[in-house]
PDB file of N, CA, C, O and CB in Angstrom:
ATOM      1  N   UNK A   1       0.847  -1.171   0.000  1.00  0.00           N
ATOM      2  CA  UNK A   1       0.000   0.000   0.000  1.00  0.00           C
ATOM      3  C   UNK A   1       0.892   1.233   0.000  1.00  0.00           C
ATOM      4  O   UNK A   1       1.791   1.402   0.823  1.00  0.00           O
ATOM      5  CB  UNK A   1      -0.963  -0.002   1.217  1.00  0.00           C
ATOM      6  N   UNK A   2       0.585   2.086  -0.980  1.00  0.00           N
ATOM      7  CA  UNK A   2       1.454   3.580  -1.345  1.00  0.00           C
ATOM      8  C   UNK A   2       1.093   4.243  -0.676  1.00  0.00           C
ATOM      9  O   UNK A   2      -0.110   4.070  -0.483  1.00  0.00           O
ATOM     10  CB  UNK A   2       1.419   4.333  -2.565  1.00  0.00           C
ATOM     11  N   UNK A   3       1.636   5.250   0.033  1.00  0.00           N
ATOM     12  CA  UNK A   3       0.705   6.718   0.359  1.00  0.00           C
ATOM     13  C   UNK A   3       0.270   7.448  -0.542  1.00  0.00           C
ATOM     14  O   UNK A   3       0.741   7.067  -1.613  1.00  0.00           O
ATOM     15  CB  UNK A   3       1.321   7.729   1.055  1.00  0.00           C
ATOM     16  N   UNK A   4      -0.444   8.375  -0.672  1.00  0.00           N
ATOM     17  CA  UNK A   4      -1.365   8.816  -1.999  1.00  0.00           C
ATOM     18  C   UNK A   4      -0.396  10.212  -2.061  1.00  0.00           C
ATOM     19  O   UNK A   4      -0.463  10.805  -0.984  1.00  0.00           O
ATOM     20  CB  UNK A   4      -3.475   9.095  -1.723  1.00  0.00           C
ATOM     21  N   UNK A   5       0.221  10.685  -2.751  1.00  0.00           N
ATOM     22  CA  UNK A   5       0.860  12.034  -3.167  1.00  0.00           C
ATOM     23  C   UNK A   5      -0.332  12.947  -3.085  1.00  0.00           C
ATOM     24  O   UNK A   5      -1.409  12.810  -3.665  1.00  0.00           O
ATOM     25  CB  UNK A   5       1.581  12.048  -4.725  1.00  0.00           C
ATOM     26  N   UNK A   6       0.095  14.028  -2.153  1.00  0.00           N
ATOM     27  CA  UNK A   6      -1.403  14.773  -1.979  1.00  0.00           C
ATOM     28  C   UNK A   6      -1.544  15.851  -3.652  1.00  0.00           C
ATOM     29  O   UNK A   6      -2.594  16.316  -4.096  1.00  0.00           O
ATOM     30  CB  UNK A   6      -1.342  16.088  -0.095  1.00  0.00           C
ATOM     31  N   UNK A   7       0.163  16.026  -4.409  1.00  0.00           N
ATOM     32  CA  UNK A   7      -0.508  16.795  -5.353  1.00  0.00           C
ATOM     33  C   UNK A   7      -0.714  15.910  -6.410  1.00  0.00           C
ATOM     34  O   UNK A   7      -0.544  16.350  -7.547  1.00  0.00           O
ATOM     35  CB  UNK A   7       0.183  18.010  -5.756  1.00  0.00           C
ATOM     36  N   UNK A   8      -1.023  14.835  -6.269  1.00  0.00           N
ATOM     37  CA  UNK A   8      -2.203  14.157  -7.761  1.00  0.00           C
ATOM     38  C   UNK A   8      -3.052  14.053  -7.228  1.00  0.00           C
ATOM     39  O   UNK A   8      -3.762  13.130  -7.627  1.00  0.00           O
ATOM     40  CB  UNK A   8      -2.114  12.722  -8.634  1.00  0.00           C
ATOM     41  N   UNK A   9      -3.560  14.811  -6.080  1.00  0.00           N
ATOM     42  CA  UNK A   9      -5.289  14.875  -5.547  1.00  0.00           C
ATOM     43  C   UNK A   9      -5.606  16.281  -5.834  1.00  0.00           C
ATOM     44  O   UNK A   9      -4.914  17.283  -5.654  1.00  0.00           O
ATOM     45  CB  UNK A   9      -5.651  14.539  -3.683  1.00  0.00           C
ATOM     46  N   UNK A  10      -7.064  16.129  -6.427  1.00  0.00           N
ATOM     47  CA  UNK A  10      -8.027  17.863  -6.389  1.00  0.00           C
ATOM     48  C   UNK A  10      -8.516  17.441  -5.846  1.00  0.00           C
ATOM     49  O   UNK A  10      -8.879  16.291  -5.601  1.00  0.00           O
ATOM     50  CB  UNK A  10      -8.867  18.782  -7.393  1.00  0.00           C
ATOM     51  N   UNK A  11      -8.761  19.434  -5.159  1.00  0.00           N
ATOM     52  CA  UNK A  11     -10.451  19.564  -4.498  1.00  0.00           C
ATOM     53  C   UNK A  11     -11.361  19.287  -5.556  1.00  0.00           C
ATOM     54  O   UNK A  11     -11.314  19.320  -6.786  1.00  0.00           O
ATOM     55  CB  UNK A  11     -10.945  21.181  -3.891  1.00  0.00           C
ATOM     56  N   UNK A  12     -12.320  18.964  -4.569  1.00  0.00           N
ATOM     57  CA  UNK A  12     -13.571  18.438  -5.098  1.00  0.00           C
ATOM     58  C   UNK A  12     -14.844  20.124  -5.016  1.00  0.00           C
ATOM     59  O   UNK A  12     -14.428  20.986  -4.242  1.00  0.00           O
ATOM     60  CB  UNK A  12     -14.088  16.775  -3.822  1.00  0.00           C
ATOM     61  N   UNK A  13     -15.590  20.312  -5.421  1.00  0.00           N
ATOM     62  CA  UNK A  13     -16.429  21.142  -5.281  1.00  0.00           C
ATOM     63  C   UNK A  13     -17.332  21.286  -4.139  1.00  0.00           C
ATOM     64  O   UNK A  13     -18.016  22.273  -3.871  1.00  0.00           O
ATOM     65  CB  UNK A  13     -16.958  21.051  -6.185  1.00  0.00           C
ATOM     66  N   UNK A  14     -17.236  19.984  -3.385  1.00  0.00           N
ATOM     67  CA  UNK A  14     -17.816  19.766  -2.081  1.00  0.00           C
ATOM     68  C   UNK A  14     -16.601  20.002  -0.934  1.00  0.00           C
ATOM     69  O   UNK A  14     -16.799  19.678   0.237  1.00  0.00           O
ATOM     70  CB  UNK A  14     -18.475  18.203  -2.036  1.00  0.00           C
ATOM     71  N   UNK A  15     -15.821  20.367  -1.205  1.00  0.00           N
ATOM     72  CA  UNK A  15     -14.757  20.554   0.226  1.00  0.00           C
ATOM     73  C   UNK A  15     -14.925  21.702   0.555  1.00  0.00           C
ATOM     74  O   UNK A  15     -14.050  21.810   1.414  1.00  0.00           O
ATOM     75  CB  UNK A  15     -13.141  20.384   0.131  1.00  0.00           C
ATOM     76  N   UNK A  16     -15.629  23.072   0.481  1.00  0.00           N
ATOM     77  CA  UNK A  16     -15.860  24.001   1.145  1.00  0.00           C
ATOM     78  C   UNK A  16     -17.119  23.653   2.217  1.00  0.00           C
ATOM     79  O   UNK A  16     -17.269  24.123   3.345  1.00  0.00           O
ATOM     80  CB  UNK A  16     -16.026  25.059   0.213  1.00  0.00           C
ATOM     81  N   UNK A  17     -17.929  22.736   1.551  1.00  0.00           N
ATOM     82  CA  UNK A  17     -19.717  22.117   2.503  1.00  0.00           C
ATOM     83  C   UNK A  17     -18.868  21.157   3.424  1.00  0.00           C
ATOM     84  O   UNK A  17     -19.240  21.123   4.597  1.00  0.00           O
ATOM     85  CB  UNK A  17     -21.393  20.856   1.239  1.00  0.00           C
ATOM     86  N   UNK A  18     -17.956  20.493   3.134  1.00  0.00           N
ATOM     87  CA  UNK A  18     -17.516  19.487   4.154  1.00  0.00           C
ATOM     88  C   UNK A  18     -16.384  19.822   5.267  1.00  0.00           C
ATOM     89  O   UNK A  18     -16.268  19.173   6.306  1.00  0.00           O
ATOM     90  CB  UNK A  18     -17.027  18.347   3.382  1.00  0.00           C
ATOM     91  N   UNK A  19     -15.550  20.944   4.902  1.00  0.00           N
ATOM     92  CA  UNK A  19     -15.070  21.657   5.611  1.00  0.00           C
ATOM     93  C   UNK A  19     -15.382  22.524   7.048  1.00  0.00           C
ATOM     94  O   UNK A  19     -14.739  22.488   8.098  1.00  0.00           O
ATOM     95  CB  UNK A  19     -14.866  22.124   4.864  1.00  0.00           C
ATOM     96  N   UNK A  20     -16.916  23.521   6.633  1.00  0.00           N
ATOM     97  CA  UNK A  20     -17.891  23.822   6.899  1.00  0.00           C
ATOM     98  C   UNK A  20     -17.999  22.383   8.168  1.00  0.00           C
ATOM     99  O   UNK A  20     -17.363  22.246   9.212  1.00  0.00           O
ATOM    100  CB  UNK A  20     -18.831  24.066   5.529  1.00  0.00           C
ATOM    101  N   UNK A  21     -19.036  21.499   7.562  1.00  0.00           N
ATOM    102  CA  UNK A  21     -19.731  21.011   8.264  1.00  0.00           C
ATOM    103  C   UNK A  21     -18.830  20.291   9.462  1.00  0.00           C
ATOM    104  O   UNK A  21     -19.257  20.225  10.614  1.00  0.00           O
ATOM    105  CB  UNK A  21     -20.567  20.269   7.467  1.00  0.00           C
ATOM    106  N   UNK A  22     -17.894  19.907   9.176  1.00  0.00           N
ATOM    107  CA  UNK A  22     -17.084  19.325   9.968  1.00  0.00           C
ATOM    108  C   UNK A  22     -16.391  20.085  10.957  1.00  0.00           C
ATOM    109  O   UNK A  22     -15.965  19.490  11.947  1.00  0.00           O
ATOM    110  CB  UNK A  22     -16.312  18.731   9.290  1.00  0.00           C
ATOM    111  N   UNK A  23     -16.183  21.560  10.807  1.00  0.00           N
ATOM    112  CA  UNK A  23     -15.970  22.497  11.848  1.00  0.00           C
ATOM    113  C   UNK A  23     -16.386  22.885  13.131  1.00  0.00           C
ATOM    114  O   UNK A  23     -15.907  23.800  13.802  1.00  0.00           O
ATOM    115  CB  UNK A  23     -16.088  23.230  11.469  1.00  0.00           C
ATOM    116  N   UNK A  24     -17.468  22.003  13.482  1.00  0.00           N
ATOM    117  CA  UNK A  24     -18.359  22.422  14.358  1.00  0.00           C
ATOM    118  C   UNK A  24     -18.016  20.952  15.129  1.00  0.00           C
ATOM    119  O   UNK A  24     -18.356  19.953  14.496  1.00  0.00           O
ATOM    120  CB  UNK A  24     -19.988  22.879  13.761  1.00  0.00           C
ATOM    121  N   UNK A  25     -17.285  20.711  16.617  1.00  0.00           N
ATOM    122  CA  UNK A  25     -17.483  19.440  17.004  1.00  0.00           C
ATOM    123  C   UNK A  25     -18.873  18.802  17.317  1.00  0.00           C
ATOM    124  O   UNK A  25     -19.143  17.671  16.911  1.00  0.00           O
ATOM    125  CB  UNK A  25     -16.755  19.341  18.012  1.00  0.00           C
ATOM    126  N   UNK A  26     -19.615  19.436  17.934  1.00  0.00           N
ATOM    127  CA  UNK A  26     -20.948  19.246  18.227  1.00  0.00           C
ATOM    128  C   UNK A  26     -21.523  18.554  17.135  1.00  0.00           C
ATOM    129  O   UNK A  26     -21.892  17.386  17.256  1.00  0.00           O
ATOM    130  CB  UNK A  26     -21.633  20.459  18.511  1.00  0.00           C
ATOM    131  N   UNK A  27     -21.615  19.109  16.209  1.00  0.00           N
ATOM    132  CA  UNK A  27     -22.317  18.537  14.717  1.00  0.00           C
ATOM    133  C   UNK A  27     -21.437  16.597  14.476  1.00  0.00           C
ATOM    134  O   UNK A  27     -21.983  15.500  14.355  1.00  0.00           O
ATOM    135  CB  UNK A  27     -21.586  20.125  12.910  1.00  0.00           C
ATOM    136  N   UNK A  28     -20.010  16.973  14.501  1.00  0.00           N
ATOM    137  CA  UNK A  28     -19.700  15.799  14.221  1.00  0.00           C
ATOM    138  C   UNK A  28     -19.935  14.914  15.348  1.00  0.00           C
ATOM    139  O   UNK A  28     -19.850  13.705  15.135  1.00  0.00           O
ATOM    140  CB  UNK A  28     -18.482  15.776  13.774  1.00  0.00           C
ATOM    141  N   UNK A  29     -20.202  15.305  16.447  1.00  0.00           N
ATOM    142  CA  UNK A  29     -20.565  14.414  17.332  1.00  0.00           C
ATOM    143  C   UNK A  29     -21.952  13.804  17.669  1.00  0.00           C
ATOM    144  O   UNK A  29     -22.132  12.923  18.511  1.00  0.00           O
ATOM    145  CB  UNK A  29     -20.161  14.883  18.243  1.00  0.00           C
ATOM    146  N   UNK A  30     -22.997  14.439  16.833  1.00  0.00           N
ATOM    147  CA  UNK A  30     -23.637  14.414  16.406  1.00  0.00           C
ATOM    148  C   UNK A  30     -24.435  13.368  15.383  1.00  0.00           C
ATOM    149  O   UNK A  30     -25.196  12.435  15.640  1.00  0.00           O
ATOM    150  CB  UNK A  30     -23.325  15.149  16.337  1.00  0.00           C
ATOM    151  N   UNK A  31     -23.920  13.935  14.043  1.00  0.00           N
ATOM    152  CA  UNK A  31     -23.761  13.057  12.947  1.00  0.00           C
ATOM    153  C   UNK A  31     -23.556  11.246  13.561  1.00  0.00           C
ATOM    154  O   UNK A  31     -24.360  10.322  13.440  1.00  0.00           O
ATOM    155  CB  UNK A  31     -22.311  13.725  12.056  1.00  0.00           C
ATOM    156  N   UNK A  32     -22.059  11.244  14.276  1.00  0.00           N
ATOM    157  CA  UNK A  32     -21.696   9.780  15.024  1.00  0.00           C
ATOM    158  C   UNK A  32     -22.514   8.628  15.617  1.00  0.00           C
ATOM    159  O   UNK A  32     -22.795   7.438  15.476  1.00  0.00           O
ATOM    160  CB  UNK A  32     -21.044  10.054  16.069  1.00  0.00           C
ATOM    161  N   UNK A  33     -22.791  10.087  16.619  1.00  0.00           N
ATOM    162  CA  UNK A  33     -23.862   9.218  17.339  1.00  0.00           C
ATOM    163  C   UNK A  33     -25.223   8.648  16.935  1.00  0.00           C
ATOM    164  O   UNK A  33     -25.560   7.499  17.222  1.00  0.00           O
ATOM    165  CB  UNK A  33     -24.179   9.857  18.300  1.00  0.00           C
ATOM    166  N   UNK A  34     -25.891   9.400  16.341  1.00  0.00           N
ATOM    167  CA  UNK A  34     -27.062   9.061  15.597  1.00  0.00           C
ATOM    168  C   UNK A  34     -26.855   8.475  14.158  1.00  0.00           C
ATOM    169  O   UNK A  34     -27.912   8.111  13.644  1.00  0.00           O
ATOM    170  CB  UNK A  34     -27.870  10.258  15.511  1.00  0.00           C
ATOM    171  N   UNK A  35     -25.679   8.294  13.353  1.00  0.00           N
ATOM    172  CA  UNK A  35     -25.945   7.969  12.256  1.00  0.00           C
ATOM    173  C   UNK A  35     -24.901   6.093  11.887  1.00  0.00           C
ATOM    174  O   UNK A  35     -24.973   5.069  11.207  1.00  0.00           O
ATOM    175  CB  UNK A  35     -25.531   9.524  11.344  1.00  0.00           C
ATOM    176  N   UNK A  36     -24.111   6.734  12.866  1.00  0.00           N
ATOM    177  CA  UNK A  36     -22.724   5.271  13.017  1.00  0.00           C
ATOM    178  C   UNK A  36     -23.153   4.026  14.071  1.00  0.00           C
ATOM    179  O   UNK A  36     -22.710   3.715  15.177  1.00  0.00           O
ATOM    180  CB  UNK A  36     -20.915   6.002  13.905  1.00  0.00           C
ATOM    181  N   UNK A  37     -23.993   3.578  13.404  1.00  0.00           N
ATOM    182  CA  UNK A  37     -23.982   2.295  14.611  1.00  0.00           C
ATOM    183  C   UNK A  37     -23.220   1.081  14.934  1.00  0.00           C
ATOM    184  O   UNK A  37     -23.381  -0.138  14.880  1.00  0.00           O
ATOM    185  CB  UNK A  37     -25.001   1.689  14.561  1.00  0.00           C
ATOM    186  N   UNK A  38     -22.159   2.080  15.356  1.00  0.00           N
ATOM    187  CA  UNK A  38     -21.075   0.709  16.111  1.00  0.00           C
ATOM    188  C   UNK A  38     -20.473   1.285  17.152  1.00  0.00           C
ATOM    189  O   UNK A  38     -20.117   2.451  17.323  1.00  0.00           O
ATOM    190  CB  UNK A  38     -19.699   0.011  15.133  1.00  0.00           C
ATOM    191  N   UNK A  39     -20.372  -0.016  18.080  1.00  0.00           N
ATOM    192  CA  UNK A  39     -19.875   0.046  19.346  1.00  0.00           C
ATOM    193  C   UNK A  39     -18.490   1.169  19.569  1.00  0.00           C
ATOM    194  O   UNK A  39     -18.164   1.654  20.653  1.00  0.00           O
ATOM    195  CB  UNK A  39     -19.521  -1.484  19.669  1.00  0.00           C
ATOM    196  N   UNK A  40     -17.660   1.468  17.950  1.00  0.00           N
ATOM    197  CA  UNK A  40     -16.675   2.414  18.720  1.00  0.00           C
ATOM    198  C   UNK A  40     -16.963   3.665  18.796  1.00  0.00           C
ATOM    199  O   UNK A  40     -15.997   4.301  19.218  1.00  0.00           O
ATOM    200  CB  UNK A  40     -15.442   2.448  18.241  1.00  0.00           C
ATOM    201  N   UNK A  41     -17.797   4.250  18.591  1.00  0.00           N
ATOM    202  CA  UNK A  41     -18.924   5.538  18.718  1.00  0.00           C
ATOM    203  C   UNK A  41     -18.775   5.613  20.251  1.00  0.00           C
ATOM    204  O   UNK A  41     -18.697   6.787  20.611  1.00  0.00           O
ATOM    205  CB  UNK A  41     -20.790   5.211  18.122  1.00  0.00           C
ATOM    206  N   UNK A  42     -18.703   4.630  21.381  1.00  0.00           N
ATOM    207  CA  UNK A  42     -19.139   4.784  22.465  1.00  0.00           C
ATOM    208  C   UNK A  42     -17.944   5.028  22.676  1.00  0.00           C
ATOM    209  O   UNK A  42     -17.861   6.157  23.159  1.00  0.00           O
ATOM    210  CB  UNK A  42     -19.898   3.932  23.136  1.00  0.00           C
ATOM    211  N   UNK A  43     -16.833   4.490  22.550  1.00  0.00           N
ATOM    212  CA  UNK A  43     -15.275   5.264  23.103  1.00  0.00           C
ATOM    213  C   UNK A  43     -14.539   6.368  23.104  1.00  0.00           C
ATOM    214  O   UNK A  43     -13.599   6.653  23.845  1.00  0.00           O
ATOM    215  CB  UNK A  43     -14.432   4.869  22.746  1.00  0.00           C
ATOM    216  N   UNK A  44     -15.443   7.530  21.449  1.00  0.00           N
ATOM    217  CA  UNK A  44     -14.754   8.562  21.669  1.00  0.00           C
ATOM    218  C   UNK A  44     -14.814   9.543  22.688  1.00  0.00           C
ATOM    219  O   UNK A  44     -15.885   9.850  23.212  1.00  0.00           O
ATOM    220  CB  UNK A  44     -14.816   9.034  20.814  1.00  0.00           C
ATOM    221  N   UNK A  45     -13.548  10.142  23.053  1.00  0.00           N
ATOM    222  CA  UNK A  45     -13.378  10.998  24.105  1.00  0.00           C
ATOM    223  C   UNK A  45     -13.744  12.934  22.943  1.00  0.00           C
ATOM    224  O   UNK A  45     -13.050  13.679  22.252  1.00  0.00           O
ATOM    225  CB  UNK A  45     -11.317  10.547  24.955  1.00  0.00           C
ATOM    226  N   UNK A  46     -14.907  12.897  23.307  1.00  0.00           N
ATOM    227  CA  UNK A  46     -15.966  13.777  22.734  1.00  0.00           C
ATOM    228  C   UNK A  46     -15.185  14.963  23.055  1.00  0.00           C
ATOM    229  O   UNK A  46     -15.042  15.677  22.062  1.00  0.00           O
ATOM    230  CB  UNK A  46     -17.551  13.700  23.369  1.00  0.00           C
ATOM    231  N   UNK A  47     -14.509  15.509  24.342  1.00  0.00           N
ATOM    232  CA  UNK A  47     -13.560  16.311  24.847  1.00  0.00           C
ATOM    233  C   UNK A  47     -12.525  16.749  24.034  1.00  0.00           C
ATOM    234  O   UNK A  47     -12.234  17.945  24.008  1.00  0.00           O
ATOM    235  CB  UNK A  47     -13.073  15.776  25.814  1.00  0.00           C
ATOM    236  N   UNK A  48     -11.735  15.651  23.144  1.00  0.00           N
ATOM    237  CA  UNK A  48     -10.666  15.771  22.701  1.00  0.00           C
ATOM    238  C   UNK A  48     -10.080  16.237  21.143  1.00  0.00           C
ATOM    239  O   UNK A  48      -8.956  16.341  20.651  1.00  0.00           O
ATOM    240  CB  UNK A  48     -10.387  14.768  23.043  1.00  0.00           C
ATOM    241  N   UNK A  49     -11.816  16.507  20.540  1.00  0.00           N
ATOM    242  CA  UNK A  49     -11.759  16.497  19.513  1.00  0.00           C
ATOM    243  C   UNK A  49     -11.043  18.335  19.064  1.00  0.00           C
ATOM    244  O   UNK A  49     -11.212  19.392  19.672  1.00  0.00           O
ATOM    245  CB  UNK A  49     -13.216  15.913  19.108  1.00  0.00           C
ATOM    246  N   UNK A  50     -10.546  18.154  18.264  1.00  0.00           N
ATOM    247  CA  UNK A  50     -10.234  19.422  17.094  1.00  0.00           C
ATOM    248  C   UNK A  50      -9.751  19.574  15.831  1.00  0.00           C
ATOM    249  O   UNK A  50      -9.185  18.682  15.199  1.00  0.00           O
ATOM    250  CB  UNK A  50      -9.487  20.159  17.442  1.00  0.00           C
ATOM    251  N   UNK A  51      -9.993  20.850  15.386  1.00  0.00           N
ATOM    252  CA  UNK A  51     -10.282  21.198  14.378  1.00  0.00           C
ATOM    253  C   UNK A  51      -8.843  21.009  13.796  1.00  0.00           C
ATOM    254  O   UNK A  51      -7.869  21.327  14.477  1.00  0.00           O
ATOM    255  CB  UNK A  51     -10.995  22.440  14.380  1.00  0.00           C
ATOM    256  N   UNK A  52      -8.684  20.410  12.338  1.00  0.00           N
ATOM    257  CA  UNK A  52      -7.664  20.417  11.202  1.00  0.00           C
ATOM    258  C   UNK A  52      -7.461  21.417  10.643  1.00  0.00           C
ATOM    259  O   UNK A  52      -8.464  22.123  10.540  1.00  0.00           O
ATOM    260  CB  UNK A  52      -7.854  19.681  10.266  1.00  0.00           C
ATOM    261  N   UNK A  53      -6.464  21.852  10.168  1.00  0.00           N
ATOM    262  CA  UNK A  53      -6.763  22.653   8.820  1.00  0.00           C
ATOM    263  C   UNK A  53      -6.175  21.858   7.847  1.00  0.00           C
ATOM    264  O   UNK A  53      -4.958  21.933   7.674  1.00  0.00           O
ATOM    265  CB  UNK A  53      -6.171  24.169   8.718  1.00  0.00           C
ATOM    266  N   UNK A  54      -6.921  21.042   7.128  1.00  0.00           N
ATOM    267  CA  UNK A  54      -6.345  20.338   5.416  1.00  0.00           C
ATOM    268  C   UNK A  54      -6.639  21.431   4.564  1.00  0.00           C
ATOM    269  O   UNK A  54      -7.521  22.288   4.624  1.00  0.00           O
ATOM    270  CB  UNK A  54      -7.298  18.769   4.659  1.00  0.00           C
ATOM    271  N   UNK A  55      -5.522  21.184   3.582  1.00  0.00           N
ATOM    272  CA  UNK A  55      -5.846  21.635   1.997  1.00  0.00           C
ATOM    273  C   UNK A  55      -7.383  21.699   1.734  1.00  0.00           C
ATOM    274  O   UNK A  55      -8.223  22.592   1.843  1.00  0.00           O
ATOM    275  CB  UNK A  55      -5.189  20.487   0.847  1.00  0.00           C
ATOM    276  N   UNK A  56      -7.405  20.639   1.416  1.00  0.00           N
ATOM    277  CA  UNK A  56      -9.014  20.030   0.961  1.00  0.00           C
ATOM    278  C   UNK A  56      -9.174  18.711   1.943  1.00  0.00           C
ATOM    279  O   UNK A  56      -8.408  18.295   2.812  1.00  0.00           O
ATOM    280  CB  UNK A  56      -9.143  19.433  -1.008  1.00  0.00           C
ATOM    281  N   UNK A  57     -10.412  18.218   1.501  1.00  0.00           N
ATOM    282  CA  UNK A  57     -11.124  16.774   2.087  1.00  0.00           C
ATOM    283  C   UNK A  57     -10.711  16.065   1.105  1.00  0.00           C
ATOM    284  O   UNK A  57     -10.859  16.467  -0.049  1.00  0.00           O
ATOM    285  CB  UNK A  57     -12.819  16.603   2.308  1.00  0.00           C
ATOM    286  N   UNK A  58     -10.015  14.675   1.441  1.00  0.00           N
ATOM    287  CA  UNK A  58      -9.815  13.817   0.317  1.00  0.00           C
ATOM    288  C   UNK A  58     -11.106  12.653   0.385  1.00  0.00           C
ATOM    289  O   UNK A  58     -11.189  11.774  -0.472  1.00  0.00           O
ATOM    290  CB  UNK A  58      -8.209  13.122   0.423  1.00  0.00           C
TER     291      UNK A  58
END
C-alpha cells in the first residue's frame, strides 16, 4: 500500500460544505452518534476532539 501524493489529488467542489460542516465538534458528534452504529462511537473521548486545517477533504 502507497501513500497517496497529496498533489495528484483535487479539491472536489464539495470541500468548502464538508469543511464547513465538519468544523463544528458538536455537529460531528452528532452526525456519530445518531448515524454510526457501532460500538466504537461509544469510546470517543468527545472532549478531545479538534479542528484540522487540510488543503481540501480527500
Amino acid at each position: 500500500m502507497s501513500k497517496q501524493d497529496d498533489s495528484d489529488s483535487q479539491p472536489t467542489p464539495f470541500d468548502p460544505a464538508y469543511t464547513q460542516l465538519f468544523s463544528y465538534p458538536k455537529m460531528v458528534r452528532d452526525l456519530l452518534v445518531n448515524f454510526v452504529k457501532q460500538p466504537w462511537v461509544n469510546d470517543i473521548d468527545w472532549d478531545s476532539l479538534h479542528t484540522l486545517s487540510p488543503k481540501f477533504v480527500t
